[in-house]
PARO-706917 format. One record per atom (N, C-alpha, C, O): x, y negated, z negated. Coordinates in steps of 0.02 Angstrom, whole numbers, padded with zeros to 5 digits, always signed. Layout:
<atoms>
XYZ ...
</atoms>
This chain:
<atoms>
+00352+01636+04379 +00327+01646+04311 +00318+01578+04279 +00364+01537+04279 +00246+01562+04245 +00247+01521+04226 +00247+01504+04151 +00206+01535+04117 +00291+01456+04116 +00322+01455+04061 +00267+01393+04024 +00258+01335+04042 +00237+01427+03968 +00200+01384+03928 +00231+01337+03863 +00262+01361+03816 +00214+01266+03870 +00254+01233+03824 +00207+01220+03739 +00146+01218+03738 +00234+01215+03697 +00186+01217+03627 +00216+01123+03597 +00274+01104+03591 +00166+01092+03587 +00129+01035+03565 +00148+01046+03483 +00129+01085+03439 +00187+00999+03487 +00218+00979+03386 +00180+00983+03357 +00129+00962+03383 +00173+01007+03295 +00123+00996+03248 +00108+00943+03230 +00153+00901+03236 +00056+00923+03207 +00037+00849+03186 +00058+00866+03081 +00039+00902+03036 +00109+00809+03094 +00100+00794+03008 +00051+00794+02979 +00004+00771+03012 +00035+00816+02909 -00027+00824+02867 -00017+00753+02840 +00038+00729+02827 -00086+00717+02830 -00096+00641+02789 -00083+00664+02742 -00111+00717+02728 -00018+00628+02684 +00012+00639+02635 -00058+00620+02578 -00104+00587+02602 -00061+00638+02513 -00122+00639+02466 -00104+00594+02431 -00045+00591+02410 -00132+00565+02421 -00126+00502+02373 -00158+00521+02298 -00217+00533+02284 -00086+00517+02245 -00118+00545+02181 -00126+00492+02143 -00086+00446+02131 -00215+00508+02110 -00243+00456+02076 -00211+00405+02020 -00187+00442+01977 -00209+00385+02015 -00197+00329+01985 -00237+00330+01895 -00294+00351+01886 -00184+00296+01828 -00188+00324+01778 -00263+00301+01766 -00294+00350+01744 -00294+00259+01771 -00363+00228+01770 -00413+00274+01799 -00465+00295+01774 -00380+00289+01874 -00428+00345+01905 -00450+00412+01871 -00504+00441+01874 -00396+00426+01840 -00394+00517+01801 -00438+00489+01741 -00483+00531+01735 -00446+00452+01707 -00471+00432+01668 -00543+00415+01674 -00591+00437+01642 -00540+00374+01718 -00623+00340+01755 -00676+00418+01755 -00730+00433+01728 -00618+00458+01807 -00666+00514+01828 -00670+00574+01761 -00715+00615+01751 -00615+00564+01724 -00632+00652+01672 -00686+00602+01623 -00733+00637+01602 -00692+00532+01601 -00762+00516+01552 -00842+00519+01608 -00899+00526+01586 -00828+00512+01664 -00887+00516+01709 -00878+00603+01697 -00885+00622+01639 -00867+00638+01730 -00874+00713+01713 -00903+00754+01637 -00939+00804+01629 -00860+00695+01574 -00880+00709+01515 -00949+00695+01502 -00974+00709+01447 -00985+00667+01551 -01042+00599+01539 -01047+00565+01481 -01090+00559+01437 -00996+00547+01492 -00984+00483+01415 -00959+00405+01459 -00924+00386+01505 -01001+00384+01413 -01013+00288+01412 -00944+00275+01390 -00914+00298+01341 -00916+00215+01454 -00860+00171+01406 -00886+00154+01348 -00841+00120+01322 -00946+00158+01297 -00956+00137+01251 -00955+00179+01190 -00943+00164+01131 -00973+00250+01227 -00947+00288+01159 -00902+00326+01173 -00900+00374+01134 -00847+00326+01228 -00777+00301+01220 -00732+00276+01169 -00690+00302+01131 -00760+00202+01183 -00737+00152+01144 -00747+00176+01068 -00700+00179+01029 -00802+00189+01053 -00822+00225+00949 -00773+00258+00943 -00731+00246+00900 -00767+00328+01004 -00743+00368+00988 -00685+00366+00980 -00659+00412+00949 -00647+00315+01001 -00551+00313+00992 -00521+00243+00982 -00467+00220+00997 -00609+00201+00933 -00570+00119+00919 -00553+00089+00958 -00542+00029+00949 -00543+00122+01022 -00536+00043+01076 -00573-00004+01111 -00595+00013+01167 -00584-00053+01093 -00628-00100+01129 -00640-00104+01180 -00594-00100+01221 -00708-00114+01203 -00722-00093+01274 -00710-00136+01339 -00722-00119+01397 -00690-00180+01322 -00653-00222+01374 -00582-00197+01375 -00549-00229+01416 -00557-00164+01353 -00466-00158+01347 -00501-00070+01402 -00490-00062+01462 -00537-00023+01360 -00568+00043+01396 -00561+00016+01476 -00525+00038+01520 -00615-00045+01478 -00620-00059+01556 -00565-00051+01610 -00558-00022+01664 -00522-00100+01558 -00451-00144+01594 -00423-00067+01618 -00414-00045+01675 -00412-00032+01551 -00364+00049+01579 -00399+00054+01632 -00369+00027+01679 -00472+00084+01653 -00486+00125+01714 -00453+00073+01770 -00417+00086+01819 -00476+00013+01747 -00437-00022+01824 -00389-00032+01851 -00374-00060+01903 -00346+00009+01785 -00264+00004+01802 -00249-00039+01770 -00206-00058+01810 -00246-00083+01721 -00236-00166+01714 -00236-00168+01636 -00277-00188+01594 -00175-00140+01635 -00157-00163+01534 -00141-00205+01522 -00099-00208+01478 -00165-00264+01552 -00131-00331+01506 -00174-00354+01452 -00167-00409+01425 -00214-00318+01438 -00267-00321+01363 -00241-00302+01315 -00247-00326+01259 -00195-00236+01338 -00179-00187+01282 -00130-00224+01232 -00126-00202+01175 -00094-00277+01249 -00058-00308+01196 +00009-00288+01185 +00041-00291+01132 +00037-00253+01272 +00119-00230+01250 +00119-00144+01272 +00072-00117+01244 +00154-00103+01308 +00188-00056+01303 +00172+00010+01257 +00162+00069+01272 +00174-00024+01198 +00167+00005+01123 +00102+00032+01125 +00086+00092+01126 +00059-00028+01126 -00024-00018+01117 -00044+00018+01178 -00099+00042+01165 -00028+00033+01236 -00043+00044+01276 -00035+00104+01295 -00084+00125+01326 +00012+00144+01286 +00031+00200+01259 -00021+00237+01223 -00050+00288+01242 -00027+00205+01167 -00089+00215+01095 -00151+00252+01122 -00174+00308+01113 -00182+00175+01179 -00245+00195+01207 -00238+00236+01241 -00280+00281+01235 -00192+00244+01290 -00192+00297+01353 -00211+00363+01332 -00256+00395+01359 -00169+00389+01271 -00182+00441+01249 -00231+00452+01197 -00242+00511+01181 -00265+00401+01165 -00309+00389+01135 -00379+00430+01178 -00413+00480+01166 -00376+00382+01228 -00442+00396+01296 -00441+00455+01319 -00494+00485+01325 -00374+00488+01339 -00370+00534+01360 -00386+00584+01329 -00398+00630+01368 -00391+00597+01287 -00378+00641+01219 -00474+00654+01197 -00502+00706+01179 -00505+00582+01207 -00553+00585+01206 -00608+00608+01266 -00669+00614+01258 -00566+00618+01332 -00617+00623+01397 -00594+00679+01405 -00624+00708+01450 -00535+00724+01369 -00525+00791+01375 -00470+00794+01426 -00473+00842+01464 -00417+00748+01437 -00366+00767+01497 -00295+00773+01447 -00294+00762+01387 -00241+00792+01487 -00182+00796+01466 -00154+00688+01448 -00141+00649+01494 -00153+00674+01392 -00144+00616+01356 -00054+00618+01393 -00029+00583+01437 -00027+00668+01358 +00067+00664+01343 +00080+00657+01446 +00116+00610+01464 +00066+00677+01470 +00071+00677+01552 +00065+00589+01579 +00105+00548+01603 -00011+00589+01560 -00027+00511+01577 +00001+00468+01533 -00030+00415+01538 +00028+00465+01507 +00092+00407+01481 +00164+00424+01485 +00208+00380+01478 +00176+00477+01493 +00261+00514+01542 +00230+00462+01598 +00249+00406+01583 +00191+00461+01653 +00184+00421+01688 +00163+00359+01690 +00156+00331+01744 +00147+00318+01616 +00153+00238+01627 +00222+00223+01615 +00250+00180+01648 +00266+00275+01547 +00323+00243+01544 +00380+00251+01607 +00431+00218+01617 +00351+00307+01645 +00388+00305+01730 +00370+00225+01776 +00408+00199+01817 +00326+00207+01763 +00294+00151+01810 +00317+00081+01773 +00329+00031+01806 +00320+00081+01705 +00332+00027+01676 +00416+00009+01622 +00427-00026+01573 +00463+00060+01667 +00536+00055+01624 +00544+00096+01591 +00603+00102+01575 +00504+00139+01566 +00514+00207+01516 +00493+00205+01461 +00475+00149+01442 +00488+00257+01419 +00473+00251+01341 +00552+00198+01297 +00611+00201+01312 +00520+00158+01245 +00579+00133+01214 +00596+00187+01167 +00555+00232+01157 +00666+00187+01132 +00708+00217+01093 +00677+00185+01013 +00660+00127+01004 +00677+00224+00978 +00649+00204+00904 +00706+00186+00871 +00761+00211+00885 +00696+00144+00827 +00755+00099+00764 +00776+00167+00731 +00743+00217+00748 +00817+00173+00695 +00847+00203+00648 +00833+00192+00591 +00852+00134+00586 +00805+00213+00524 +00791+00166+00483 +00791+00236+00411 +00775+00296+00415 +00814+00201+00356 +00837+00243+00301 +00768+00300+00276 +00712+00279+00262 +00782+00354+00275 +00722+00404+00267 +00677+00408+00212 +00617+00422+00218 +00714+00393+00147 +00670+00394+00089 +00657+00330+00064 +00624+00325+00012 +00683+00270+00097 +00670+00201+00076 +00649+00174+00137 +00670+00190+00193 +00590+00114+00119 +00576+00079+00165 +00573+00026+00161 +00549+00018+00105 +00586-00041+00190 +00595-00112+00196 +00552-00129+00143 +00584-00171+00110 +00489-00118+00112 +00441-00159+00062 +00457-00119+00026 +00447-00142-00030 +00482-00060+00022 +00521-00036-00047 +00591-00077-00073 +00607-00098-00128 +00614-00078-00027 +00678-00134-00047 +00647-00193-00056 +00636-00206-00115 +00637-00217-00033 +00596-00264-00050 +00555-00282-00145 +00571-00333-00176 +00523-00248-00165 +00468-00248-00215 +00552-00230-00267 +00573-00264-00313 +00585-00161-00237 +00639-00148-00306 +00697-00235-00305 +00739-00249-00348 +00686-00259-00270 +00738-00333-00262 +00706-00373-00302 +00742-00393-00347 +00648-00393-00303 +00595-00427-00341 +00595-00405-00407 +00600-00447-00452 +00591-00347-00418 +00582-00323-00513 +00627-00333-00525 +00626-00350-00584 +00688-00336-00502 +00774-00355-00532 +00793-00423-00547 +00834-00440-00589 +00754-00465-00503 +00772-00535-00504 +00775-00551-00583 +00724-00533-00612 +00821-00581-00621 +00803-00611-00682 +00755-00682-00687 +00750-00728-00647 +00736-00674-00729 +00676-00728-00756 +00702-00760-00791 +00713-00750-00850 +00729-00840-00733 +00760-00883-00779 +00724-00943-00812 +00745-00983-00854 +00668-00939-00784 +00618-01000-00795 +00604-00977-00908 +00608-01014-00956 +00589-00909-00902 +00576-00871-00961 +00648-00883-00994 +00645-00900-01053 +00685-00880-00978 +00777-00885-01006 +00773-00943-01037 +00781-00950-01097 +00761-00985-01001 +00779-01072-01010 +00729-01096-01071 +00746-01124-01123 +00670-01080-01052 +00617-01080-01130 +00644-01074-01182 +00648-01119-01224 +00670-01007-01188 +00684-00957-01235 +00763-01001-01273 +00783-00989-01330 +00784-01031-01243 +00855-01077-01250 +00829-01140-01300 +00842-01152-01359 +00774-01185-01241 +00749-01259-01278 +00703-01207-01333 +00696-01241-01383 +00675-01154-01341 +00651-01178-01421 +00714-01155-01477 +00715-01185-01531 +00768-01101-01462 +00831-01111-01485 +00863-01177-01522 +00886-01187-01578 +00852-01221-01458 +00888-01307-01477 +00848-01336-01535 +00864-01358-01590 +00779-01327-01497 +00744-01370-01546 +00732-01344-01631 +00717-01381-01678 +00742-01270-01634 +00744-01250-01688 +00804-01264-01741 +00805-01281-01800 +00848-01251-01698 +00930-01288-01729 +00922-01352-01754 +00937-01378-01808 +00898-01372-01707 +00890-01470-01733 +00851-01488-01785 +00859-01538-01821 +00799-01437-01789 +00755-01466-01836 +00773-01445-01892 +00767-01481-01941 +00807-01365-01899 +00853-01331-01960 +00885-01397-01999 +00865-01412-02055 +00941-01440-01964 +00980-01474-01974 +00962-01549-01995 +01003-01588-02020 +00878-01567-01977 +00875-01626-01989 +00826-01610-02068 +00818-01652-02112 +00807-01558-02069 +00788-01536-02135 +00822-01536-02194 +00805-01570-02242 +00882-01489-02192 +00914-01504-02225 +00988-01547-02229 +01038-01530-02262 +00979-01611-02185 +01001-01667-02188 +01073-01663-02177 +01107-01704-02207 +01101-01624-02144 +01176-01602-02116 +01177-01656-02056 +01126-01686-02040 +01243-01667-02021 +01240-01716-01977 +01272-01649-01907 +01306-01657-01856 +01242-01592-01937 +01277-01545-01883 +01254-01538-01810 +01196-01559-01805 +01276-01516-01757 +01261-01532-01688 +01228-01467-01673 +01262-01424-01702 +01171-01435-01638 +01189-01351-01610 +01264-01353-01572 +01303-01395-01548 +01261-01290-01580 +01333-01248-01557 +01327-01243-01475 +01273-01248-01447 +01378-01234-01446 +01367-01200-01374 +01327-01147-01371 +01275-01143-01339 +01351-01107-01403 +01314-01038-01386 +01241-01065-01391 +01213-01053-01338 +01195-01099-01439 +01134-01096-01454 +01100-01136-01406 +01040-01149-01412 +01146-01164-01345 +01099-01177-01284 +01113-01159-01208 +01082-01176-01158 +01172-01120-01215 +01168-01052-01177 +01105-01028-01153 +01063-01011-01194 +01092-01025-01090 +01041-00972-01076 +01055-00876-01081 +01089-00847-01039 +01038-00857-01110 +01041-00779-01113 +01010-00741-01076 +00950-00754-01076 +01027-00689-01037 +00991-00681-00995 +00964-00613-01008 +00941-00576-00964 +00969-00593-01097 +00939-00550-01131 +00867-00579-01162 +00827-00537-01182 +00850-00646-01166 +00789-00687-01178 +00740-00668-01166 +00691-00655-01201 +00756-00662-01084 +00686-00628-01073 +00669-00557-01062 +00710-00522-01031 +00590-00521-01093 +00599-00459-01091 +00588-00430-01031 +00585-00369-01027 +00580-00473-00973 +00541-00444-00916 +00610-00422-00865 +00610-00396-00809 +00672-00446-00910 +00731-00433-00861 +00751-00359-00872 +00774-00323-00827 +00739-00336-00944 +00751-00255-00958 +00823-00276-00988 +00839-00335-00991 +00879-00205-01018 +00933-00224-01040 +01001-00239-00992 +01026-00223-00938 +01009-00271-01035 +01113-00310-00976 +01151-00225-00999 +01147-00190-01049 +01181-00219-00947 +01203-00158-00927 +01287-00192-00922 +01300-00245-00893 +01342-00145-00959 +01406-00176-00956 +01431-00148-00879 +01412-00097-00851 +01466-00184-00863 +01495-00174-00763 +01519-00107-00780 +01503-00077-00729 +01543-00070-00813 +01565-00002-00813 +01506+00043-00799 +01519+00097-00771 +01444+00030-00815 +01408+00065-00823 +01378+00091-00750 +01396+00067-00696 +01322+00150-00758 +01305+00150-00682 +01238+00110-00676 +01197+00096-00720 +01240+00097-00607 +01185+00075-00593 +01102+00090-00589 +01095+00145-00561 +01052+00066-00603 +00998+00059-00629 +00956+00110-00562 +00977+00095-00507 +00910+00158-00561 +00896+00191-00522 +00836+00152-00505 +00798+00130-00548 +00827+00140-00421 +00781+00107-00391 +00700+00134-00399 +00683+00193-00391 +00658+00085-00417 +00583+00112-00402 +00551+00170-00376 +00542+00161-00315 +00533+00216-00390 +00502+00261-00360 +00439+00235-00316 +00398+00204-00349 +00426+00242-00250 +00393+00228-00214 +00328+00257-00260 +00293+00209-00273 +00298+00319-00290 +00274+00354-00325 +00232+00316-00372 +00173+00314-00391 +00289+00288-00380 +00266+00236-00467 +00220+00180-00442 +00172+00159-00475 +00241+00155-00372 +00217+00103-00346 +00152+00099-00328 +00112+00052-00336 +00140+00186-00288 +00079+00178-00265 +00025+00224-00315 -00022+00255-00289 +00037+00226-00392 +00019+00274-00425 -00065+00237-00418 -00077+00180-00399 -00123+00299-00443 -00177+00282-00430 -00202+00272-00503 -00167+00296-00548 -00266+00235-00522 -00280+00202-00586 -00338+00282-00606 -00365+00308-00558 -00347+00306-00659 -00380+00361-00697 -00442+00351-00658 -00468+00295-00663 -00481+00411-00602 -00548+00399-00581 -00553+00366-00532 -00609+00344-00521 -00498+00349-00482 -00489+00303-00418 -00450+00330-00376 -00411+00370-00401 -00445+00321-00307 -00422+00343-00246 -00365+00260-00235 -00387+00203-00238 -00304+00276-00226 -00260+00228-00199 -00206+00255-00145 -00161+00296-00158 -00221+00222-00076 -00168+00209-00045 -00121+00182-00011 -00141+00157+00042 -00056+00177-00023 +00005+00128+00016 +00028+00147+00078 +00064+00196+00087 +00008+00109+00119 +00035+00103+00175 +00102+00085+00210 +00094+00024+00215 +00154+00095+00234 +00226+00032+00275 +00221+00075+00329 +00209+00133+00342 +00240+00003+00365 +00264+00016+00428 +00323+00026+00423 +00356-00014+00390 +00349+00071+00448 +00436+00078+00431 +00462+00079+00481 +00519+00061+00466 +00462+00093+00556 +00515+00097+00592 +00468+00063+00679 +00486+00058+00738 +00399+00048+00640 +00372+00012+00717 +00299-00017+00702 +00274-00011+00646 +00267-00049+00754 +00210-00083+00728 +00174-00045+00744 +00181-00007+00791 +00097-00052+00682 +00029-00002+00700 -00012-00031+00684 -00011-00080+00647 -00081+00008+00724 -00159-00038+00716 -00170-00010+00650 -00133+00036+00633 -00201-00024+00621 -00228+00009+00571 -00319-00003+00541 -00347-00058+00538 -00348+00056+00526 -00442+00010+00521 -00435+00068+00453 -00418+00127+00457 -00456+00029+00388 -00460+00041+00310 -00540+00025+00306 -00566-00030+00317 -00586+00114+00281 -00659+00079+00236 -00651+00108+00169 -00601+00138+00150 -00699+00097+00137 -00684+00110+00075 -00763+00156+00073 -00806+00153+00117 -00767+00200+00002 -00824+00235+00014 -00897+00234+00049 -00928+00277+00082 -00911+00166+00029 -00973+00127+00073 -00971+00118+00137 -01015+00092+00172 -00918+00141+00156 -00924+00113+00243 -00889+00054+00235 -00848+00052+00281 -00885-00001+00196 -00849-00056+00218 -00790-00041+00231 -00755+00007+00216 -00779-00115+00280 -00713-00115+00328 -00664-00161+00283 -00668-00221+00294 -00614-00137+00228 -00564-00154+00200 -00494-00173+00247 -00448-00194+00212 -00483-00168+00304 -00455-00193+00338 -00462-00183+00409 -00491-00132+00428 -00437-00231+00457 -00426-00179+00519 -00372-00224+00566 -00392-00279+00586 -00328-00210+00578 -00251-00258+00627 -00218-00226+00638 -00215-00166+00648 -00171-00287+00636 -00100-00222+00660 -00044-00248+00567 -00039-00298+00531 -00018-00189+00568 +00019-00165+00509 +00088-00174+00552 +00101-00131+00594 +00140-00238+00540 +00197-00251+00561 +00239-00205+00549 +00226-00163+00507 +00301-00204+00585 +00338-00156+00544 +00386-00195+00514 +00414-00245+00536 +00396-00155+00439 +00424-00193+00378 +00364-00203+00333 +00381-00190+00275 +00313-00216+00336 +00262-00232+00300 +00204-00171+00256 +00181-00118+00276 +00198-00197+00212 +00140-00148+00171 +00071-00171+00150 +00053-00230+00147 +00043-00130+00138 -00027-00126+00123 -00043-00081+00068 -00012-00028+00067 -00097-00095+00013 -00106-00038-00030 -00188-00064-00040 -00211-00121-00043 -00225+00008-00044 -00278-00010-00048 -00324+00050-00106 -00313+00110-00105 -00369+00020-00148 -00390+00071-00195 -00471+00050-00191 -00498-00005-00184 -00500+00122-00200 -00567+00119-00198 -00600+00173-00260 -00558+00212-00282 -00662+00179-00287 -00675+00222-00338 -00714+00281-00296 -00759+00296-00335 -00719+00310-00256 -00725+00366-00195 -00672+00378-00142 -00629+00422-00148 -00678+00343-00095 -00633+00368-00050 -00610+00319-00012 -00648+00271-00007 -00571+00316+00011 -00557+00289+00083 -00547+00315+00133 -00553+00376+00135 -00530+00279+00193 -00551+00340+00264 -00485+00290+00310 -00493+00233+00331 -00449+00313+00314 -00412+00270+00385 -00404+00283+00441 -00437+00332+00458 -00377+00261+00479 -00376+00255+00572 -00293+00224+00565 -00276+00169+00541 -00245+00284+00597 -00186+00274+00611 -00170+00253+00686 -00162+00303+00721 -00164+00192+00721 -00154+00191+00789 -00090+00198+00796 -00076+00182+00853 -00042+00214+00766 +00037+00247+00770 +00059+00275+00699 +00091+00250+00653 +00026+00347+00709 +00036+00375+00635 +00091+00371+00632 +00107+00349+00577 +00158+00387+00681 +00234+00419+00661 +00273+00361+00642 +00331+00363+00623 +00231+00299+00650 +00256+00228+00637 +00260+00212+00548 +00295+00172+00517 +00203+00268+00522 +00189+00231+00451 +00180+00296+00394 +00154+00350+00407 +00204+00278+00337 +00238+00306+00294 +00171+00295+00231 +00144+00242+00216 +00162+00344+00212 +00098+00343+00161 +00105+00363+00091 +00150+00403+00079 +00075+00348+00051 +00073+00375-00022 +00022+00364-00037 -00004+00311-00022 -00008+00408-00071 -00094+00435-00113 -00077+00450-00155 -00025+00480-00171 -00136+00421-00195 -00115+00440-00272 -00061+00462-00311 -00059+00507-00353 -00008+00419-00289 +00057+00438-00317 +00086+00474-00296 +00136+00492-00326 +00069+00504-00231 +00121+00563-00192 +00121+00521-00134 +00083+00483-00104 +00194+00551-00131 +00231+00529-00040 +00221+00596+00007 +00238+00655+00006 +00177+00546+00052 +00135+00604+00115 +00208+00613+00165 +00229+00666+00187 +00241+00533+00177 +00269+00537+00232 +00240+00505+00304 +00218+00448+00303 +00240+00529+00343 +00215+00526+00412 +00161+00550+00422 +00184+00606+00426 +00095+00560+00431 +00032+00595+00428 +00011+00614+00511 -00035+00652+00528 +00072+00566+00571 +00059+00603+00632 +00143+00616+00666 +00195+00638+00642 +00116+00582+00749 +00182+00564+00779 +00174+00512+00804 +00118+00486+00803 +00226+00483+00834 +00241+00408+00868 +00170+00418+00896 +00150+00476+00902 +00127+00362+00915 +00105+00333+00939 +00012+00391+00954 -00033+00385+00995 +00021+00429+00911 -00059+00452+00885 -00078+00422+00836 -00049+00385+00796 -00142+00444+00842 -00187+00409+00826 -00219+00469+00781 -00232+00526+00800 -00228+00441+00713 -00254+00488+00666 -00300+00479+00626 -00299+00425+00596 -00345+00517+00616 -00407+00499+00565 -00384+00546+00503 -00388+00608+00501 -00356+00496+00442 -00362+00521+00378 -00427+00509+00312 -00456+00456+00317 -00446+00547+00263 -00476+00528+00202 -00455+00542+00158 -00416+00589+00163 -00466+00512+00088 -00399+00539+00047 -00466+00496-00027 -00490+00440-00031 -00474+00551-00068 -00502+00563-00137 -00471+00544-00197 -00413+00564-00201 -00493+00510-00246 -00448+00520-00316 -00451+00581-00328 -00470+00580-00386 -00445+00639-00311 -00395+00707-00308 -00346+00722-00259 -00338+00680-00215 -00324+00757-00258 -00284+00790-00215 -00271+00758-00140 -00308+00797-00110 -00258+00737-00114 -00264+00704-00026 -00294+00763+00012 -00276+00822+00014 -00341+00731+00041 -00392+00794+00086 -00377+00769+00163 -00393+00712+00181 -00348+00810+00203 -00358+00764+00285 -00433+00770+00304 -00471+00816+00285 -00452+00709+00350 -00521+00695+00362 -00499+00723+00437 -00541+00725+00482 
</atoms>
C-alpha cells in the first residue's frame, strides 16, 4: 500500500498596510480633488498637503500642527481623520496630555484684571507736587515763615481717580473683571476675543469684506480681540485650545482639541458659519 505524503502550505505574503500619506494620497485621487483645492479647502498650504502624502511632517511645525492637518485632510478627502492620527500618535510617542488650567479664568484675563489694579503712581505723585506747590505759595502770600506739613507731601494713593476707592483690610475683596465686560461689543458692531488657554492655535480672522485681519498662530496664554461693523468669519486650527467671547457673551470652546472650525459671528446674536 502506497502511502501519500502532503507538501506544507506555503505562507501567505503578509499585506503591507498603507501608510498615513498613502490613505490620504489615494481617498483625494478617488475624490478627484487637486492638492490645491485641498489646500482652500482645509487652510493648509500646499507644500505642507505634499509633505503629508509623502509621509514627511517636518513642514507641519511639531506634533500639534500635525495632528491639525492630518485630520484636517482627512476630513476633507472623506476618510476616518480620528484613526489616522490614533496612528501618527502610535508612530510618533503618542498623543500629549493637556495642561490643567482654571475653567472660568484665563491667563490674559489675569492678566488685563492685574493691570486695572495696578495703582497710578506717576498720577499720585502729580497730584502731591501741585499739593506742595500750592502750600508754598499759600504761605509765601500771606507771608508766614510756615513749612508744608508731612502729610501735604505724602503721596495718596486716593489722588488718583483711575485707582477706584482704598478698601479698609477688613473688607472683602474687589470682584475680578468680567471677561464679558472685556469683550463687550460697541452699539452696531460685531466683536470678538479670542485666548489661547490651555495650548497653541492657528488662527485666520476676515472681517466683512473678505479682508484678512489676521492669520498665525495664537500662543497659548495670549489674546486677540477683533471688531468689525458686519461680520467676521474665523478659522479655528485647535478650536478646544481657545476660549471665545462675542459680543459680550462667553461661547467657551466652539470645538475639540485639535479641530478645525469655521465660525461667523454678527453684531447680533453669534450665528455658527
Amino acid at each position: 500500500m502506497t502511502t501519500g505524503t502532503t507538501s506544507p502550505e506555503s505562507p501567505e505574503p503578509t499585506r503591507h498596510e498603507p501608510s498615513i500619506g498613502q490613505v490620504l494620497g489615494s481617498a483625494r485621487i478617488a475624490a478627484e480633488l487637486s492638492v490645491e483645492e485641498v489646500s482652500a479647502q482645509t487652510r493648509v498650504r500646499v507644500p505642507i498637503v505634499q509633505g503629508i502624502e509623502e509621509d514627511d511632517f517636518s513642514r507641519c511645525g511639531g506634533d500639534f500642527y500635525a495632528r491639525g492637518h492630518v485630520r484636517a485632510i482627512a476630513k476633507a478627502v472623506g476618510v476616518d481623520g480620528d484613526e489616522l492620527v490614533r496612528r501618527y500618535d502610535a508612530a510618533h510617542g503618542g498623543s500629549p496630555q493637556l495642561a490643567k488650567v482654571p475653567l472660568f479664568e484665563t491667563a490674559g484675563d489675569r492678566r488685563i484684571s492685574t493691570e486695572r489694579r495696578r495703582p497710578n503712581w506717576t498720577a499720585a505723585m502729580v497730584a502731591a507736587i501741585v499739593v506742595v506747590v500750592a502750600v508754598i505759595g499759600f504761605n509765601l502770600a500771606s507771608g508766614g515763615p510756615k513749612a508744608p506739613t508731612a502729610s501735604a507731601v505724602v503721596p495718596s494713593v486716593t489722588a488718583s481717580p483711575s485707582i477706584g476707592p482704598v478698601l479698609h483690610p477688613s473688607a472683602p475683596a474687589a470682584a475680578p473683571v468680567k471677561p464679558s465686560a472685556i469683550a463687550a461689543a460697541p452699539a452696531g458692531k460685531v466683536t470678538v476675543k479670542l485666548a489661547a488657554q490651555n495650548a497653541d492655535s492657528w488662527l485666520l480672522v476676515k472681517d466683512g469684506a473678505g479682508r484678512v485681519l489676521f492669520q498665525g498662530d495664537l500662543a497659548q496664554g495670549q489674546t486677540q480681540t477683533f471688531t468689525d461693523a458686519k461680520q467676521l468669519k474665523l478659522v479655528l486650527g485647535n478650536a478646544g485650545a481657545v476660549h471665545v467671547w462675542a459680543n459680550g457673551k462667553d461661547l467657551g470652546s466652539v470645538g475639540a482639541d485639535g479641530q478645525v472650525v469655521n465660525v461667523t459671528y454678527t453684531p447680533g446674536d453669534p450665528v455658527a458659519g
